[in-house]
PDB file with SEQRES, HELIX, SHEET and CRYST1 records, atoms N, CA, C and O in Angstrom:
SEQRES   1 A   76  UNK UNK UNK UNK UNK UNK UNK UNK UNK UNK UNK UNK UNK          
SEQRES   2 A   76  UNK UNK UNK UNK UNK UNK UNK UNK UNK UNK UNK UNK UNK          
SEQRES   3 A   76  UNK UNK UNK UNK UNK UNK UNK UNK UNK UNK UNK UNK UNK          
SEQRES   4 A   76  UNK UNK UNK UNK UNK UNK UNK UNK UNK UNK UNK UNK UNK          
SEQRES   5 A   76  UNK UNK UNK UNK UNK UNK UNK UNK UNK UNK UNK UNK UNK          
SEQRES   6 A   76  UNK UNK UNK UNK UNK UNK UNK UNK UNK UNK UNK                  
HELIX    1 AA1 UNK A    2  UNK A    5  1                                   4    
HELIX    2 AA2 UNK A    8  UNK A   12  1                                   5    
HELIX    3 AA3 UNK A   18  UNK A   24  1                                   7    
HELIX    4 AA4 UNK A   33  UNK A   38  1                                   6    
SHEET    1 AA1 3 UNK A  15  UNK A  17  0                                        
SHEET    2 AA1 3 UNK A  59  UNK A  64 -1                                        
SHEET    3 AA1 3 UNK A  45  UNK A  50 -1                                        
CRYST1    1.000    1.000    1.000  90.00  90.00  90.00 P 1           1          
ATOM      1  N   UNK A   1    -128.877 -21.957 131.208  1.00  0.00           N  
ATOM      2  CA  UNK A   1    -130.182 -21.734 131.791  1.00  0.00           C  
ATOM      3  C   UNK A   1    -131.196 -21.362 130.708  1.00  0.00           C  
ATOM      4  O   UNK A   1    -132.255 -21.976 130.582  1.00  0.00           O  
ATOM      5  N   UNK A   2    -130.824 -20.306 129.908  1.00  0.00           N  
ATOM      6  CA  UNK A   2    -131.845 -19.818 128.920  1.00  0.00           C  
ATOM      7  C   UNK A   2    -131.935 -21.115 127.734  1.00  0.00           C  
ATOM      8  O   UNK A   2    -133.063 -21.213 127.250  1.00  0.00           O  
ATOM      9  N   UNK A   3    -130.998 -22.034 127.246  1.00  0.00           N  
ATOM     10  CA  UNK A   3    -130.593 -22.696 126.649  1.00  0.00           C  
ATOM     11  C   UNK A   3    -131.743 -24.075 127.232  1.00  0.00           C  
ATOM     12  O   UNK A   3    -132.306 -24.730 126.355  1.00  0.00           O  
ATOM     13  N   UNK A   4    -131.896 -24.273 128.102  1.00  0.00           N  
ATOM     14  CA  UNK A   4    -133.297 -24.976 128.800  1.00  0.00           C  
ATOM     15  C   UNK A   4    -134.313 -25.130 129.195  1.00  0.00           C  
ATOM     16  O   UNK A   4    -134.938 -26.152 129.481  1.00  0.00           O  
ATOM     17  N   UNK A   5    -134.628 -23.733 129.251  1.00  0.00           N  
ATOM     18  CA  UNK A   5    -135.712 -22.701 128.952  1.00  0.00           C  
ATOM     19  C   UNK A   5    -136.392 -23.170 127.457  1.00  0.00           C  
ATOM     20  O   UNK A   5    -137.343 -23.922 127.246  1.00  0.00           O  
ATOM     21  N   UNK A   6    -135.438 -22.352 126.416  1.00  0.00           N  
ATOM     22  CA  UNK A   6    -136.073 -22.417 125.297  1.00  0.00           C  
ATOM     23  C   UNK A   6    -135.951 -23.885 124.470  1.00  0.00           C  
ATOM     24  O   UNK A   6    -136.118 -24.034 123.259  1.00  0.00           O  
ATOM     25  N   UNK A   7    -135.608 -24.948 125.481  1.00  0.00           N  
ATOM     26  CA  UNK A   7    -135.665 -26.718 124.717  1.00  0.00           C  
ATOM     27  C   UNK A   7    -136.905 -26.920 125.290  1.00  0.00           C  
ATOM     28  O   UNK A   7    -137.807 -27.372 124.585  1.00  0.00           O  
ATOM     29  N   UNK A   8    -137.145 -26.601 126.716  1.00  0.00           N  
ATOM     30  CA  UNK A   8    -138.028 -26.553 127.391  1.00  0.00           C  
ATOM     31  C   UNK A   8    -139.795 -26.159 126.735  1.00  0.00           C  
ATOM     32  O   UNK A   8    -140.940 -26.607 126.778  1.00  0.00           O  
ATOM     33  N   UNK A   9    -139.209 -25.317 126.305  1.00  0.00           N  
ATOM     34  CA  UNK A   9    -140.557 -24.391 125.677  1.00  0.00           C  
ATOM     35  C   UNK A   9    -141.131 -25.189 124.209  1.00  0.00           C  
ATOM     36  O   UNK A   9    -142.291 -25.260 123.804  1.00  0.00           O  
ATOM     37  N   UNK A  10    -140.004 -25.687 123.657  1.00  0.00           N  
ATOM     38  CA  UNK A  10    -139.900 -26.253 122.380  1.00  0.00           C  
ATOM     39  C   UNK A  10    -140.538 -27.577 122.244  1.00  0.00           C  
ATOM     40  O   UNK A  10    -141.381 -27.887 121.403  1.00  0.00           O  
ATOM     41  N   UNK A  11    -139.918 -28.493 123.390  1.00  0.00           N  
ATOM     42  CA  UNK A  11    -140.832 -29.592 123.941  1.00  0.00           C  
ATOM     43  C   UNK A  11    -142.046 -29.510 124.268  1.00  0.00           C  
ATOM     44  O   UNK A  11    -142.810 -30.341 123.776  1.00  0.00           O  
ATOM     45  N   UNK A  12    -142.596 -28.460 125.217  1.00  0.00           N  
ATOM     46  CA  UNK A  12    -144.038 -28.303 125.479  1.00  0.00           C  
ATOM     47  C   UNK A  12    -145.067 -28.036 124.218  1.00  0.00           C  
ATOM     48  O   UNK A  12    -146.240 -28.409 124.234  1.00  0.00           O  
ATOM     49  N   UNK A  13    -144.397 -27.277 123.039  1.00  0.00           N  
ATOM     50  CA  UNK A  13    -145.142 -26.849 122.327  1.00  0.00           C  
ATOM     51  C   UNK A  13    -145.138 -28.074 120.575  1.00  0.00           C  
ATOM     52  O   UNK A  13    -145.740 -27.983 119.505  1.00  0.00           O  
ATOM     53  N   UNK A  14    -144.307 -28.904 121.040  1.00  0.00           N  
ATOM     54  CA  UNK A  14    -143.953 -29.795 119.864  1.00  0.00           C  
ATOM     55  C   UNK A  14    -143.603 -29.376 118.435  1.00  0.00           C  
ATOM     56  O   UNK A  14    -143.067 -30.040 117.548  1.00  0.00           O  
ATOM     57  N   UNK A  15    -144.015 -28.179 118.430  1.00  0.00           N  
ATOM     58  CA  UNK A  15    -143.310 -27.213 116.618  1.00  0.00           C  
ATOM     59  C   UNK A  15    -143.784 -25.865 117.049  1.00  0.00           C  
ATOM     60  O   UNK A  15    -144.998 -25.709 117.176  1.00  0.00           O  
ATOM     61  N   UNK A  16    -142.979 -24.880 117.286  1.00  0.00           N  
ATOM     62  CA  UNK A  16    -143.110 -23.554 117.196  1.00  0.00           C  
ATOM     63  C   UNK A  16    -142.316 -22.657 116.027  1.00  0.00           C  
ATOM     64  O   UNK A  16    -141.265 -22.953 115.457  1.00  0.00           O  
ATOM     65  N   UNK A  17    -143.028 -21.638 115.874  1.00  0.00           N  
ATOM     66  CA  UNK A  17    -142.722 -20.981 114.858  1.00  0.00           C  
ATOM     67  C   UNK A  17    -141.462 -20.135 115.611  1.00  0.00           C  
ATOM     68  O   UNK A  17    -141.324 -20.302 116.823  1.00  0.00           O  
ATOM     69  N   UNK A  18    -140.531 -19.212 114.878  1.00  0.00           N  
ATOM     70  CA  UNK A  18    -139.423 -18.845 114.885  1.00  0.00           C  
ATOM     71  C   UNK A  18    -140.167 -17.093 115.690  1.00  0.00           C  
ATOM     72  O   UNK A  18    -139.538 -16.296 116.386  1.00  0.00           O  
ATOM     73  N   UNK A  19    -140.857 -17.050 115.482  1.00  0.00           N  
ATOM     74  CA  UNK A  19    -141.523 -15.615 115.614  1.00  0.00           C  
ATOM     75  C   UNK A  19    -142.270 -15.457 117.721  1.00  0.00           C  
ATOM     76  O   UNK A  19    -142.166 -14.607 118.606  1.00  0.00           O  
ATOM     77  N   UNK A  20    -142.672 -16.268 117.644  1.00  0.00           N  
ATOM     78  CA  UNK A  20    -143.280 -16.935 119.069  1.00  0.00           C  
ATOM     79  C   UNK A  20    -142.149 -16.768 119.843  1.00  0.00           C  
ATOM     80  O   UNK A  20    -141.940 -15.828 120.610  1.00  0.00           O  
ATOM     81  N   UNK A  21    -141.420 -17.716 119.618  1.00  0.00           N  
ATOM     82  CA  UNK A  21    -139.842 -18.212 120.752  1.00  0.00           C  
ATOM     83  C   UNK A  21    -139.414 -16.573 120.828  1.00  0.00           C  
ATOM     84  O   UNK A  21    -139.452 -16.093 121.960  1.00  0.00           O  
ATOM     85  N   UNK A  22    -139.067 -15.801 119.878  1.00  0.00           N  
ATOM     86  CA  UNK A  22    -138.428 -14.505 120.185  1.00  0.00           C  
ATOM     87  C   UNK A  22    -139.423 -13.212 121.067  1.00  0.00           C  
ATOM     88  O   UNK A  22    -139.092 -12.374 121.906  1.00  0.00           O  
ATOM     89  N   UNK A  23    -140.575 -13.493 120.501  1.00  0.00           N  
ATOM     90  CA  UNK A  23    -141.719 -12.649 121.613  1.00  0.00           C  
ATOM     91  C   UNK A  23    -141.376 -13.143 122.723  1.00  0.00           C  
ATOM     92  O   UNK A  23    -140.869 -12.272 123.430  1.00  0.00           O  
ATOM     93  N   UNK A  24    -141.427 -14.401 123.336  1.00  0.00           N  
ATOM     94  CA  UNK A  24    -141.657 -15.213 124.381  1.00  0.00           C  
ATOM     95  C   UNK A  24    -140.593 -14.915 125.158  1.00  0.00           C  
ATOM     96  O   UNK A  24    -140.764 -14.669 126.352  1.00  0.00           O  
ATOM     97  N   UNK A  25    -139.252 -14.895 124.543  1.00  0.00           N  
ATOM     98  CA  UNK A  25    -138.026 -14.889 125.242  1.00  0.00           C  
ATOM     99  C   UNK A  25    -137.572 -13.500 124.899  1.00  0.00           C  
ATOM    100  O   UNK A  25    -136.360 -13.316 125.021  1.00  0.00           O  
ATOM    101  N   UNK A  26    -138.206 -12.613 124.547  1.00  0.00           N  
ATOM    102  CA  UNK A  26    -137.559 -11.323 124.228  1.00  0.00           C  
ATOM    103  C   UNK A  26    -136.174 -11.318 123.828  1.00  0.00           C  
ATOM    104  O   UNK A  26    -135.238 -10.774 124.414  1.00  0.00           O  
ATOM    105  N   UNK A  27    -136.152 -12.084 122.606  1.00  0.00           N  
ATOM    106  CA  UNK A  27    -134.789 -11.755 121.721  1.00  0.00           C  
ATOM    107  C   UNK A  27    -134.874 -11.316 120.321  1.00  0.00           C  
ATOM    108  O   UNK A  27    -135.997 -11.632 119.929  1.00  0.00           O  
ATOM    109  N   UNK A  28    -134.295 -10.807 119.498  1.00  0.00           N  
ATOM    110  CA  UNK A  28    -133.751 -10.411 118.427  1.00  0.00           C  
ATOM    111  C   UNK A  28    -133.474 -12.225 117.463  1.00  0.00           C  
ATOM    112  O   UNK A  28    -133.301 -13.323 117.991  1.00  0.00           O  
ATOM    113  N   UNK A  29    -133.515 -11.987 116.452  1.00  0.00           N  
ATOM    114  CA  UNK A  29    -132.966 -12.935 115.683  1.00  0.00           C  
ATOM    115  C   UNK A  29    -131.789 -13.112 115.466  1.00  0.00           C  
ATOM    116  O   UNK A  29    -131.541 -13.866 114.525  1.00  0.00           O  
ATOM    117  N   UNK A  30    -130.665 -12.533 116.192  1.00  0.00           N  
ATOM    118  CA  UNK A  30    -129.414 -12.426 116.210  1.00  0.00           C  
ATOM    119  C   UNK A  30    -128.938 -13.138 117.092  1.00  0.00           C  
ATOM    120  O   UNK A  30    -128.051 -13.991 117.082  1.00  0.00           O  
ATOM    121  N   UNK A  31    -129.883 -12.549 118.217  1.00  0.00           N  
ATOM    122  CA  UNK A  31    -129.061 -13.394 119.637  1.00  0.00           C  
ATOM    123  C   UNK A  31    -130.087 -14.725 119.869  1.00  0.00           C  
ATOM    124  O   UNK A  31    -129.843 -15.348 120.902  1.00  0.00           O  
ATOM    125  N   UNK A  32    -131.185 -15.231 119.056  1.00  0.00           N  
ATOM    126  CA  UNK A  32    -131.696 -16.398 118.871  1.00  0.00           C  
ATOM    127  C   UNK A  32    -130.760 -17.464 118.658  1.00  0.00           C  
ATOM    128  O   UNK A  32    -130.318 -18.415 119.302  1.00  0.00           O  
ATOM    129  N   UNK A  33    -130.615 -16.936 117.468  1.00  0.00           N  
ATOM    130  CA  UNK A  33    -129.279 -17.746 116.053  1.00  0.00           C  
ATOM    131  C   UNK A  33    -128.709 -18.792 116.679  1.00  0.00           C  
ATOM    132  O   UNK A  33    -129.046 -19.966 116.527  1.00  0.00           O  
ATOM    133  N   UNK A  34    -127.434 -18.197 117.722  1.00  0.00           N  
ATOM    134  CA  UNK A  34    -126.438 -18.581 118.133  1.00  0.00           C  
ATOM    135  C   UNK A  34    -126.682 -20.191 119.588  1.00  0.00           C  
ATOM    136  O   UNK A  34    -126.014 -21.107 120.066  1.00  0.00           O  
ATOM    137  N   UNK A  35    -128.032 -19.615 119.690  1.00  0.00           N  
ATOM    138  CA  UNK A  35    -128.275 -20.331 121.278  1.00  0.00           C  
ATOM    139  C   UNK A  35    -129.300 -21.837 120.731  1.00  0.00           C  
ATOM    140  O   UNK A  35    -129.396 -22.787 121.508  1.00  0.00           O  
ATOM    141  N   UNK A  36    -130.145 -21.878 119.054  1.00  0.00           N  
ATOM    142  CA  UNK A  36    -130.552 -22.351 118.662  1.00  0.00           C  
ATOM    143  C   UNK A  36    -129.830 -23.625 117.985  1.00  0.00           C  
ATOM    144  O   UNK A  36    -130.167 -24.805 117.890  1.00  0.00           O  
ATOM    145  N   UNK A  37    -128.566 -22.816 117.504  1.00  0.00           N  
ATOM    146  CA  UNK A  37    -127.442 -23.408 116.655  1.00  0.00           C  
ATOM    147  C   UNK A  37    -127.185 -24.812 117.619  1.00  0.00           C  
ATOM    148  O   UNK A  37    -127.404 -25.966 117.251  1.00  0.00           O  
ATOM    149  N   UNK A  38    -126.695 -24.410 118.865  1.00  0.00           N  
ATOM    150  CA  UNK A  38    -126.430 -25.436 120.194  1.00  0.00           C  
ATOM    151  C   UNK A  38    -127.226 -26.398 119.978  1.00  0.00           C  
ATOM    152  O   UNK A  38    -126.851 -27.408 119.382  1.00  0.00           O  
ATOM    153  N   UNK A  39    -128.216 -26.269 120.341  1.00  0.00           N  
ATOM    154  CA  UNK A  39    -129.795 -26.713 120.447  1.00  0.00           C  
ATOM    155  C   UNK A  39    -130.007 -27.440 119.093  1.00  0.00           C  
ATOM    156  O   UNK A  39    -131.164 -27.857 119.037  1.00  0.00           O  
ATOM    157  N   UNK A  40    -129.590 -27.610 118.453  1.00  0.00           N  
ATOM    158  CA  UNK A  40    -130.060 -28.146 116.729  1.00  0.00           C  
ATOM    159  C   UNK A  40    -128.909 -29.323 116.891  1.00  0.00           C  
ATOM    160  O   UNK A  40    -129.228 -30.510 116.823  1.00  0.00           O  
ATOM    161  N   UNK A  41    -127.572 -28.907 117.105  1.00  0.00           N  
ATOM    162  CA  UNK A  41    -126.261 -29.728 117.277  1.00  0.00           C  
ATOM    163  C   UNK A  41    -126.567 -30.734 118.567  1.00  0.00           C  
ATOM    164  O   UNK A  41    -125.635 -31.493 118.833  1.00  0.00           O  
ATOM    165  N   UNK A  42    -127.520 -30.817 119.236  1.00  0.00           N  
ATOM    166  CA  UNK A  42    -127.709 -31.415 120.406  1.00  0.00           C  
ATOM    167  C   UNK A  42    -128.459 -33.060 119.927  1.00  0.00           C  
ATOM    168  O   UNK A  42    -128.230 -34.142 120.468  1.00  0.00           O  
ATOM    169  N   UNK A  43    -129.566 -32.726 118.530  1.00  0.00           N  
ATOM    170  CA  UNK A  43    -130.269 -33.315 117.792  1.00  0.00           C  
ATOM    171  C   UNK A  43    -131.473 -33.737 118.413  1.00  0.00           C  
ATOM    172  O   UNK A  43    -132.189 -34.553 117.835  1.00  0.00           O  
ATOM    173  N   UNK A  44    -131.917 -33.068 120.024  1.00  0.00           N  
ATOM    174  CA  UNK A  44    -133.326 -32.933 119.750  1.00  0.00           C  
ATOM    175  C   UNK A  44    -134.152 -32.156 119.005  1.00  0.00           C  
ATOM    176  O   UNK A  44    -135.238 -32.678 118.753  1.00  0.00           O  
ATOM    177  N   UNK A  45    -133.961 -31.045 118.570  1.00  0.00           N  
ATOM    178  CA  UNK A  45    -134.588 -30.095 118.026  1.00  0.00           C  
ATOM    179  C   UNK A  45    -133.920 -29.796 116.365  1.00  0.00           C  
ATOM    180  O   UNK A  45    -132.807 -29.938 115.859  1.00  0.00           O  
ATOM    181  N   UNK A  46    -135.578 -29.200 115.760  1.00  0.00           N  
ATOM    182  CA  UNK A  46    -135.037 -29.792 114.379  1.00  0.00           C  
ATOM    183  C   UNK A  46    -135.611 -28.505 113.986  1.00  0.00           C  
ATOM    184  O   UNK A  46    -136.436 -27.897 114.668  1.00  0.00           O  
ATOM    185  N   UNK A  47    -135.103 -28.076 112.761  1.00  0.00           N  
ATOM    186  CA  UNK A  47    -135.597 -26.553 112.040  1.00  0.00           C  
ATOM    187  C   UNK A  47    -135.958 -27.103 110.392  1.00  0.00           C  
ATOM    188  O   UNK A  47    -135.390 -27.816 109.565  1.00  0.00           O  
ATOM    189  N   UNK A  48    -137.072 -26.426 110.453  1.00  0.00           N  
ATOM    190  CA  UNK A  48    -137.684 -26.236 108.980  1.00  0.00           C  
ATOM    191  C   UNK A  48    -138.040 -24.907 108.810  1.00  0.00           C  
ATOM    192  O   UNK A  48    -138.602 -23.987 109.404  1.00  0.00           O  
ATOM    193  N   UNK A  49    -137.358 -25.234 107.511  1.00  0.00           N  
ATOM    194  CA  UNK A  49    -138.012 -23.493 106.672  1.00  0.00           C  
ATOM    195  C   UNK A  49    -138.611 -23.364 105.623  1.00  0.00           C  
ATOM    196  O   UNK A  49    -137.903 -23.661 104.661  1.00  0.00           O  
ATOM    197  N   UNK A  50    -139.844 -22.976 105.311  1.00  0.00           N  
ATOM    198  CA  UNK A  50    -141.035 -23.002 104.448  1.00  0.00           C  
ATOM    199  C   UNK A  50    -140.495 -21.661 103.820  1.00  0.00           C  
ATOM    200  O   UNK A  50    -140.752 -20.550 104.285  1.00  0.00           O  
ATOM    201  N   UNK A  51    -139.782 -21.875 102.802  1.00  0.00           N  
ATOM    202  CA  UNK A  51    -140.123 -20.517 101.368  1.00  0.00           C  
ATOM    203  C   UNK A  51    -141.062 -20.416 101.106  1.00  0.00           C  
ATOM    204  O   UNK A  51    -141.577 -21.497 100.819  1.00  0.00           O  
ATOM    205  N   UNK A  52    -141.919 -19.292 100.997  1.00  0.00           N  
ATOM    206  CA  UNK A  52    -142.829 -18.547 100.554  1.00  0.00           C  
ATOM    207  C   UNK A  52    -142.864 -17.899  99.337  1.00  0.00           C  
ATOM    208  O   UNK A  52    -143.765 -17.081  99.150  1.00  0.00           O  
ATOM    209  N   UNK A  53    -141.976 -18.135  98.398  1.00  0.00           N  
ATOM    210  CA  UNK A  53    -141.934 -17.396  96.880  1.00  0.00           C  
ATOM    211  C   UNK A  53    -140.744 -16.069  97.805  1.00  0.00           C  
ATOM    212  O   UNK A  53    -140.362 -15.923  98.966  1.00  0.00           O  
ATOM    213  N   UNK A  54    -140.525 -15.352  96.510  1.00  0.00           N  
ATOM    214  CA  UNK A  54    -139.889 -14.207  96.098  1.00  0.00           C  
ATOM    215  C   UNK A  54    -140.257 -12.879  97.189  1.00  0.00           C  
ATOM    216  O   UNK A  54    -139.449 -12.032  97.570  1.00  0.00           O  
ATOM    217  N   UNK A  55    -141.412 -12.955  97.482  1.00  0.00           N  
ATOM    218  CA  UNK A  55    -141.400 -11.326  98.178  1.00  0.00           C  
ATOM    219  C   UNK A  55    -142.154 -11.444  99.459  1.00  0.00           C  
ATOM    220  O   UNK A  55    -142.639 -10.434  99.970  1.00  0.00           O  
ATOM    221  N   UNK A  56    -142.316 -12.946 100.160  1.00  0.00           N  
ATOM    222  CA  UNK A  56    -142.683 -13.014 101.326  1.00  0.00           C  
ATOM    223  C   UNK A  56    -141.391 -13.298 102.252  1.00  0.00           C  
ATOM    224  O   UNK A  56    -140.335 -13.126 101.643  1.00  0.00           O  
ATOM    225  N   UNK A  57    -141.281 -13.628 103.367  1.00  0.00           N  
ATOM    226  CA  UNK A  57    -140.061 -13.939 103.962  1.00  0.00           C  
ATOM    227  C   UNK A  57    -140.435 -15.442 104.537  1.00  0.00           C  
ATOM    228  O   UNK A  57    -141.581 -15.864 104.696  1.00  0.00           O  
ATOM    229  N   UNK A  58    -139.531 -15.967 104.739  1.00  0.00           N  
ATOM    230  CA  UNK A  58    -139.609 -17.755 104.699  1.00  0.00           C  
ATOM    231  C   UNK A  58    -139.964 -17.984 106.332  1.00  0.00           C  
ATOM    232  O   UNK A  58    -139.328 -17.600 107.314  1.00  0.00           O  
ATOM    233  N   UNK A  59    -140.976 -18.607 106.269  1.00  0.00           N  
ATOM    234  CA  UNK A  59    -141.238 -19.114 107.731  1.00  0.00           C  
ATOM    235  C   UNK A  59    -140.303 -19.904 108.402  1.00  0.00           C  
ATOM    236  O   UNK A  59    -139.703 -20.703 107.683  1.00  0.00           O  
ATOM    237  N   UNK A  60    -139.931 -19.890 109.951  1.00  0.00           N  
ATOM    238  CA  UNK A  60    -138.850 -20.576 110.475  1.00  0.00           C  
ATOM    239  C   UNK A  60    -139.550 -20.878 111.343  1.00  0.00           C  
ATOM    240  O   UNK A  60    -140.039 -20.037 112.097  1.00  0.00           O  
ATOM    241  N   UNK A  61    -139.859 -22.683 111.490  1.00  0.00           N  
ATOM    242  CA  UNK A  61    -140.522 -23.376 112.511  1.00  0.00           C  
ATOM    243  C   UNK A  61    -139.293 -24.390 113.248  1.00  0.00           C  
ATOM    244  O   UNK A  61    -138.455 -24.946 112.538  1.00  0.00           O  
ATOM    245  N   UNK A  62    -139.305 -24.549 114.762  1.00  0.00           N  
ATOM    246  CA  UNK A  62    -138.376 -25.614 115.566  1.00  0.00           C  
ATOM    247  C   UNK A  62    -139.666 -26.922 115.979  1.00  0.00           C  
ATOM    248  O   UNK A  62    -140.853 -26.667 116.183  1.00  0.00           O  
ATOM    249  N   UNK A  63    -139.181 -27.989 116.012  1.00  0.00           N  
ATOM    250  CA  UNK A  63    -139.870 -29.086 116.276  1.00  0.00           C  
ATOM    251  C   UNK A  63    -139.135 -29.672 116.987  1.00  0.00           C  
ATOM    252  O   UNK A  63    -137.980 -29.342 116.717  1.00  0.00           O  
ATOM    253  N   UNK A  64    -139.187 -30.505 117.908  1.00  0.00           N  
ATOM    254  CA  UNK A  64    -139.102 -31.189 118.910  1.00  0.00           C  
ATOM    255  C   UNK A  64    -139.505 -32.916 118.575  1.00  0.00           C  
ATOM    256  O   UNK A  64    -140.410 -33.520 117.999  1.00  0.00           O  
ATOM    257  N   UNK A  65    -138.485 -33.191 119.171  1.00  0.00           N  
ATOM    258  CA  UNK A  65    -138.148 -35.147 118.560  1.00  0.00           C  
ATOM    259  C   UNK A  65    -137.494 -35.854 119.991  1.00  0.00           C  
ATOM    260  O   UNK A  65    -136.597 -35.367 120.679  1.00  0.00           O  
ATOM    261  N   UNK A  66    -138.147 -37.019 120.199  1.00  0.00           N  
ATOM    262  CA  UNK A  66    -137.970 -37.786 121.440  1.00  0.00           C  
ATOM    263  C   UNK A  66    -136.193 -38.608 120.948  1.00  0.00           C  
ATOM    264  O   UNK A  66    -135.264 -38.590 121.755  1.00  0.00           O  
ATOM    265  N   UNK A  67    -136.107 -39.011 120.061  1.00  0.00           N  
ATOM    266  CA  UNK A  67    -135.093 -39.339 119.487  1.00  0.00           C  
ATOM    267  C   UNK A  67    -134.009 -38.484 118.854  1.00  0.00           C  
ATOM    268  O   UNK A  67    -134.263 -37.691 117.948  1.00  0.00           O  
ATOM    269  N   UNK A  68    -132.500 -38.709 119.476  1.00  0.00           N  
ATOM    270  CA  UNK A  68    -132.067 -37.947 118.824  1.00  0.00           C  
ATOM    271  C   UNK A  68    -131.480 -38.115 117.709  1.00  0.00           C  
ATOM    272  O   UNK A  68    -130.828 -39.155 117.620  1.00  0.00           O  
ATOM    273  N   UNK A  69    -131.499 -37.216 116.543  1.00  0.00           N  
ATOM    274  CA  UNK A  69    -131.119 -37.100 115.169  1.00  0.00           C  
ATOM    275  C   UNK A  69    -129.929 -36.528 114.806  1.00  0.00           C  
ATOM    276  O   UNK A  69    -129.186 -35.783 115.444  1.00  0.00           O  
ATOM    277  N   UNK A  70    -129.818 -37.129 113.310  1.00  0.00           N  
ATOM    278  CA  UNK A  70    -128.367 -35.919 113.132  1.00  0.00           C  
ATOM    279  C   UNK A  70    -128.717 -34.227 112.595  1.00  0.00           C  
ATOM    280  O   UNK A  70    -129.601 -33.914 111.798  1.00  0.00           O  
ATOM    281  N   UNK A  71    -127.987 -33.518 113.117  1.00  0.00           N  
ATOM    282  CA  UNK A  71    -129.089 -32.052 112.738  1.00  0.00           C  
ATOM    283  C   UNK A  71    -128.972 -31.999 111.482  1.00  0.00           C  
ATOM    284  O   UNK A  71    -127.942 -32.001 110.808  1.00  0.00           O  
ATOM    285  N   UNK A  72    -130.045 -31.950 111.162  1.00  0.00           N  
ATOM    286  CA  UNK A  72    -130.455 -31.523 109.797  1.00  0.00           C  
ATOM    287  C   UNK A  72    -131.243 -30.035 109.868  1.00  0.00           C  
ATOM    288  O   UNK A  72    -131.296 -29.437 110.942  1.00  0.00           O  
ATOM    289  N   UNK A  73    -131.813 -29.515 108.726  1.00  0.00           N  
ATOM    290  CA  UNK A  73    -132.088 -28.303 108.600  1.00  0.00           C  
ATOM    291  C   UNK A  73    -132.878 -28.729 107.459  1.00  0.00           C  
ATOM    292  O   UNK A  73    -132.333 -29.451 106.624  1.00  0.00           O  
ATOM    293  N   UNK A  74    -134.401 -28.291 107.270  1.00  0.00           N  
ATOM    294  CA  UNK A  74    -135.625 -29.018 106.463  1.00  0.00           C  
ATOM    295  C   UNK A  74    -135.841 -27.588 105.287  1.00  0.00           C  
ATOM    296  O   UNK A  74    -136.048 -26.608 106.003  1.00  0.00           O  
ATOM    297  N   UNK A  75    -135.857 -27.277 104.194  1.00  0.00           N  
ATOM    298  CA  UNK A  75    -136.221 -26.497 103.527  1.00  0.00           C  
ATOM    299  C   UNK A  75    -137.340 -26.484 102.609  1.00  0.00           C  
ATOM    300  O   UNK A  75    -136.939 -26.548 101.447  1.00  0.00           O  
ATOM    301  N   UNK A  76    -138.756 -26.419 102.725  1.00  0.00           N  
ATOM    302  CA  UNK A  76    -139.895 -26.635 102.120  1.00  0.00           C  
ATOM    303  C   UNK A  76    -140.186 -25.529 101.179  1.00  0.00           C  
ATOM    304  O   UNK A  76    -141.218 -25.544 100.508  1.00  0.00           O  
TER     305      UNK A  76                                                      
END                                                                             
C-alpha cells in the first residue's frame, strides 16, 4: 500500500527530491531506504545523486520513467 503511494507520488511529481518524499510520508531515511530499494528494482523509478563537494551532503532526487529500465543509480 505505502509502496504505491510513494510510486504514486513519484509519478505525479516526475523527479522529487529525497527530502520531500520523507516530509510527505513521514519517514526517516532508514525506513525510506528499504521500500525505495523495491521501487528502483521494479525499474520505473530511477535515483540520482548530485555530490556537492566535501562538506555539503549529496542531494538524493527519484525520477519517474514510462519505460521500464534496468535500475541503475545516477551519481552527478
Amino acid at each position: 500500500m505505502i509502496l504505491q503511494a510513494i510510486s504514486d507520488y513519484v509519478k505525479q511529481a516526475g523527479r522529487i527530491e529525497e527530502k520531500k518524499l520523507l516530509k510527505h510520508f513521514h519517514l526517516s531515511s532508514e525506513g525510506l531506504m528499504p521500500m525505495m530499494a523495491v521501487l528502483l528494482k521494479r525499474g520505473k523509478i530511477h535515483k540520482t545523486i548530485n555530490q556537492r563537494g566535501d562538506k555539503l551532503p549529496p542531494e538524493i532526487y527519484y525520477s519517474w520513467t514510462e519505460t521500464v529500465q534496468i535500475p541503475a543509480v545516477s551519481v552527478v
